[in-house]
N, C-alpha and C positions, 0 to 999 in steps of 0.2 A: 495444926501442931507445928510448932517450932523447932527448928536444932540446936541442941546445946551447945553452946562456946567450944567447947572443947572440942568438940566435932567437926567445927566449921575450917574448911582451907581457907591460909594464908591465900590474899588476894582474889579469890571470886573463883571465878569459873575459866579453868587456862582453856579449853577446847572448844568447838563450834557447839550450841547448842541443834538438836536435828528437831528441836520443835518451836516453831512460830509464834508468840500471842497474838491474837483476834486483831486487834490493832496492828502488830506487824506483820499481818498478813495482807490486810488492808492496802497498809501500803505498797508494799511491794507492786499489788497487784495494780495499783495507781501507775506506780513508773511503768510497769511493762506494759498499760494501758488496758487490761482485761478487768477494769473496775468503772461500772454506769452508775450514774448519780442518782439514787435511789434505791440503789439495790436492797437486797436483805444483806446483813450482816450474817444472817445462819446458814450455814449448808455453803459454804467457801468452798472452790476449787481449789487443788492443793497447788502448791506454792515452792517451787523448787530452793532450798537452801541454802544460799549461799556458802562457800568456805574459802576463808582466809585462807592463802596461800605466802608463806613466806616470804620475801623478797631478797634474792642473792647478792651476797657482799659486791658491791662495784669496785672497793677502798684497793681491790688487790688487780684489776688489769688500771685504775690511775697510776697504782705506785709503779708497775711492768712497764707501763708505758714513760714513763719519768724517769725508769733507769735503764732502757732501752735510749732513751734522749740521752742521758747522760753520758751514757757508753759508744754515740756515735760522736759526740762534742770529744769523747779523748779520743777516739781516734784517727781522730779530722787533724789533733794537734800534734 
């Protein structure tokens, strides 16, 4: 069954989803190397989920530091 337009949010899905699909579990388990060539696809060990974590504005110790420069340039003069 599908969801009505109306229903639907703007832009997808803002937060981490905490479930896998069969394929993205797969892989996962590729990179972290607990995946044998052959295996079953059924009955997967579980899969820890990653979560995106923010990354903190840098824009304000460049500009700190650029007027911390600039403020020993005038008092040098």
């Amino acid at each position: 069954m599908s969801i009505d337009k109306s229903l639907k949010s703007p832009g997808g899905i803002q937060r981490t989803r905490n479930v896998l699909t069969r394929g993205e579990r797969i892989d996962q388990l590729i990179e972290e190397g607990r995946w044998q060539e052959g295996q079953s696809a059924l009955g997967l060990p579980k899969v820890l989920v990653k979560r995106v974590v923010a990354g903190k504005k840098k824009k304000k110790k460049e500009e700190d530091a650029g007027n911390e420069q600039e403020a020993q340039e005038t008092e040098e003069t």
